[in-house]
N, C-alpha and C positions, 0 to 999 in steps of 0.2 A: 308128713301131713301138710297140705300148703295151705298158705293165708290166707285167711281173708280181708282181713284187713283192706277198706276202700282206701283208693289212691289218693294223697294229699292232693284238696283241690287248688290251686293260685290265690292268694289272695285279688280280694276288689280293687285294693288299690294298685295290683300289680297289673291285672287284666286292665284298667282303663290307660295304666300308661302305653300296654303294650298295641291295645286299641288305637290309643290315638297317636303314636310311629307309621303305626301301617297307612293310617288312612293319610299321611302327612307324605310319606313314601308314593303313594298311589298321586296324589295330587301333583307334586315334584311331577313325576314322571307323565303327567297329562299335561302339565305346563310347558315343559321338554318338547313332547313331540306336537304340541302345538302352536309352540312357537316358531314364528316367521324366520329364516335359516338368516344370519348377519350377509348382507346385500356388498359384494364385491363392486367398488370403485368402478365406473366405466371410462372406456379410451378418456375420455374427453375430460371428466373428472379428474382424471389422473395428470393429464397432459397441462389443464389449469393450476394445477397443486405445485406441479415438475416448472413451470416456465414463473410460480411464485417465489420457488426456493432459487430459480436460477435467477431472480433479479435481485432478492437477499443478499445472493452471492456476490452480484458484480458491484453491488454497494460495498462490503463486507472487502471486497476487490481493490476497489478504488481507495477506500482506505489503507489497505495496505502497500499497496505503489506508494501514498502517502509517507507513509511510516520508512519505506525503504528508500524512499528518496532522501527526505533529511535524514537517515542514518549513513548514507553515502556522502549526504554534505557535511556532513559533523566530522565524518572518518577524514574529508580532504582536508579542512579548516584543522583540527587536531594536528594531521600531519604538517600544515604547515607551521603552525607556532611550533611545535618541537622540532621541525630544523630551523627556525628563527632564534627558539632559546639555543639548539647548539651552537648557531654562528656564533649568538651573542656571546653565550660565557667564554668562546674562544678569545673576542676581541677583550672582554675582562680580564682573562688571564694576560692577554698581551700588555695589557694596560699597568697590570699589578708589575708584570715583570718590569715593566720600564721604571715603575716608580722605585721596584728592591735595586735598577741598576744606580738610580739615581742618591741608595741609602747604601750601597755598594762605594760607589766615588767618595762619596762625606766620610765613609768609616775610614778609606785610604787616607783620606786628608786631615783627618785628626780628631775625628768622632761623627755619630751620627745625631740630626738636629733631633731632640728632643722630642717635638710634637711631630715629626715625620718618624721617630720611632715610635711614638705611641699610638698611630696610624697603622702602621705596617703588625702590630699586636692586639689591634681590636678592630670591630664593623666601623665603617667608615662611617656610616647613615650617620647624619645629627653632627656630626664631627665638626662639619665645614661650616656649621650655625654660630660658631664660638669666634668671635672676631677677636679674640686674642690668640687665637689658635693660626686665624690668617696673617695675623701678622707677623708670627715665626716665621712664615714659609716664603722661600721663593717664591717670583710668579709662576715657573715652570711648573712647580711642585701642586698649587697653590690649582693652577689647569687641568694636569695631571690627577687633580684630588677629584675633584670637579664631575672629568669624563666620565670617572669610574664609577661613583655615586650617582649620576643618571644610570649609564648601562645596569648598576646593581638593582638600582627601582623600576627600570624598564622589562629586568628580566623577572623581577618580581612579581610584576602586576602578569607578563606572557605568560608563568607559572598557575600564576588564580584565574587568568581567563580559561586554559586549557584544562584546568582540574573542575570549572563548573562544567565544560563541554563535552567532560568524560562522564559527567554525573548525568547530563543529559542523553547522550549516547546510550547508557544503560537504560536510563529510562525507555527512549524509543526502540533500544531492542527487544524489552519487555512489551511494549506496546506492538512491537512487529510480530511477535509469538503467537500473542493473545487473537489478531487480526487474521491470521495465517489458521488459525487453529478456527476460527469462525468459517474459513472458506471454505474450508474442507468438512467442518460440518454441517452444513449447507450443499454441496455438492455427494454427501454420503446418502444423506436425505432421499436427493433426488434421487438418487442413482437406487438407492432402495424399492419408492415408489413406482418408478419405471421395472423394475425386474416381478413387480405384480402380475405384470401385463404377459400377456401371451407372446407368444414370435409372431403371430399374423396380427395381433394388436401392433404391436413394435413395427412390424412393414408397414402396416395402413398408416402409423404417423410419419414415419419416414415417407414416404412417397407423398403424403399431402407437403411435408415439408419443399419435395423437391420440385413438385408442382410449380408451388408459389416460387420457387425460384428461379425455377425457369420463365415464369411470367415476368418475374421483374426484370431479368436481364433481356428480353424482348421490349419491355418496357424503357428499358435503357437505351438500348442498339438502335432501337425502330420507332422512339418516341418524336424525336426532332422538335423538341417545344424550348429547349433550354439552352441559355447563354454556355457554350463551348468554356471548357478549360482553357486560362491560357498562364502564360509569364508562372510562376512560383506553384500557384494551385494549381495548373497544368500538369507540372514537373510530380509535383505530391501525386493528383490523382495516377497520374500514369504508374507511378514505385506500386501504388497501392493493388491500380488493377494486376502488376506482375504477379499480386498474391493468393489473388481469387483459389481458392481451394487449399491454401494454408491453415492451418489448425489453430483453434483457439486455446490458449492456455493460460490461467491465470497469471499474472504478473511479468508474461511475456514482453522482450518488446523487440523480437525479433531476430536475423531475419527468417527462420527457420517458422515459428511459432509466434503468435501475437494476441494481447485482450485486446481491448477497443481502444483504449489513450494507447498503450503502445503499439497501435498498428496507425494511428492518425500521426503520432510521435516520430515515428520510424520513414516514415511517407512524405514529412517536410524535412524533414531529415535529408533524405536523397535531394529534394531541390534547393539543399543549403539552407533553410531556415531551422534554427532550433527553438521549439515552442516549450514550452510544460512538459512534466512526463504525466499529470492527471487531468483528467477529464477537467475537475473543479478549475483546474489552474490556467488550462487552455482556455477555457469561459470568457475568461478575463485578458487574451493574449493580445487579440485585435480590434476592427472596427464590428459591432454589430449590427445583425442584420434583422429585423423583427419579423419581417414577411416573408412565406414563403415564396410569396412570387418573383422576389427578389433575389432568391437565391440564385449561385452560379457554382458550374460545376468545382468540386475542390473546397466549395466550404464546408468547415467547422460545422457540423449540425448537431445540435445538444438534444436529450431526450430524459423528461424526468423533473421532478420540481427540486432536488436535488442535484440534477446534474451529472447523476452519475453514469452518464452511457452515452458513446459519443461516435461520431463517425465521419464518412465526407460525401457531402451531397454528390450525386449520380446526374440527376437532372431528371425531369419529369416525376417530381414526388417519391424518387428512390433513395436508397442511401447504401454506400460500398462500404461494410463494418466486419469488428470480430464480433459475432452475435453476442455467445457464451460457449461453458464445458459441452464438450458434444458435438459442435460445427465446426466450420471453415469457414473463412474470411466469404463473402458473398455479397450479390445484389438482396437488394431487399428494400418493400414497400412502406415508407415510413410510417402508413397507415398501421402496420403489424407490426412494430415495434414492441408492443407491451407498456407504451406507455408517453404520455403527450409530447408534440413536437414546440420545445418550447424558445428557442431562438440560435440565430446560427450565425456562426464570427467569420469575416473575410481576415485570412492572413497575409 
């Protein structure tokens, strides 16, 4: 016989919860499809973001040529004190030998002096302060005691200079890691933001890129306003234009690859002058120049209130540089730099 029994109804409180799921569900999903879709970067956007992270970088850059410069100068200064302490403790031991030959003869001739044996069985240091002690000795002995106790305090002190300069070394290796580790996260960045972009995005900036560069090196070749290269900055501009189309690479300094100090670095280089290996350091190398109107082909042109981007003037408001990651050494409009032209040093 079948039931009748009516079906249990939900309770109220369960209906109003279930009630109001649904209509929170329904809402969601009309907020969903009526919301405005997230708005993809354009070229240009993207290109301002990419050429922010790449000036990041050549800050981020020039520190670290920084960091790896004194860690090269620390590494030569180190190796020289420790072949200064090995001469020296050689000439010490020579020193001591002559004094055992000198405690050698006395023992032959009927004993050894006293205070030249109790020398020869403790640190000299402090020894020689005891004027009763000089007046056992020979003058020879007496000279002999003398040398040694310099060299021992001289190799003393080359010991605690080289063990601060080790302590230093560490440090700027640490700081070289830290630096290095900036660059590349700054150049990962970009290199991200750029792969947003379409391949026919990517060509339309590349071709504007090469536009402008082919203007400037017209601008160059066919401008005829500016004082000619000559003597030293001559010599530099010329190394430099051999490299037009050379690739930029951080830390570079050539001659295969080069940043921007070491491609202005590399370039007086060839005409015998050694400047800085940094941008900051070059700043300060020679006479400067405040006006552009002033300038002559070869110089030192700084960009940045920092300093940190550097190159050699071209002549008619151009400049021949390593830009950044991604280019070749090139002509280029100081105007497009990325950033103000703020004074320029004759070397």
């Amino acid at each position: 016989m079948a039931s009748h029994r009516r079906p249990k109804q939900p309770s109220r409180t369960r209906v109003t919860v279930l009630t109001t799921a649904a209509a929170a569900a329904v809402a969601l999903s009309s907020q969903a499809a009526n919301a405005a879709p997230s708005e993809k970067p354009s070229k240009d956007e993207v290109k301002a973001k990419v050429d922010k992270l790449y000036e990041e970088a050549e800050q981020a850059t020039e520190k670290y040529n920084g960091a790896k410069e004194k860690q090269e100068k620390l590494q030569k200064e180190i190796s020289t004190i420790q072949d200064n302490v090995a001469r020296g403790q050689e000439e010490l031991n020579e020193l001591r030998d002559g004094l055992g030959s000198m405690a050698s003869a006395q023992y032959r001739s009927g004993g050894i002096d006293p205070s030249l044996q109790l020398f020869l069985s403790a640190d000299p240091d402090n020894y020689l302060d005891k004027a009763s002690t000089l007046d056992q000795l020979s003058g020879q002995q007496v000279e002999a005691l003398k040398k040694i106790q310099v060299k021992q305090r001289d190799l003393a002190q080359q010991r605690s200079e080289a063990s601060e300069k080790l302590k230093d070394l560490s440090a700027t290796r640490t700081e070289l890691g830290k630096k290095k580790k900036q660059v590349q996260g700054k150049l990962s960045s970009a290199q991200k933001l750029l792969n947003t972009l379409t391949a026919q995005e990517r060509s339309a900036l590349q071709e504007e890129e090469q536009r402008s560069n082919r203007a400037s090196e017209r601008q160059v070749l066919t401008g005829g306003k500016s004082t000619p290269a000559s003597g030293r900055a001559g010599a530099a501009f010329a190394a430099a234009q051999g490299k037009i189309g050379t690739p930029y690479v951080y830390g570079a300094t050539g001659p295969s690859s080069f940043d921007c100090s070491g491609l202005t670095s590399w370039a007086y280089a060839q005409a015998g002058v050694g400047i800085p290996r940094t941008s900051q350091a070059q700043a300060n190398y020679g006479t400067r120049i405040s006006s552009m109107s002033q300038l002559q082909v070869g110089d030192l042109v700084f960009f940045f209130s920092d300093l940190h981007h550097v190159g050699l003037y071209a002549g008619n408001g151009q400049v021949l540089h390593a830009p950044r990651t991604g280019t070749n050494v090139r002509y280029e409009s100081m105007s497009t730099i990325g950033g103000p032209f703020m004074f320029g040093v004759r070397v």
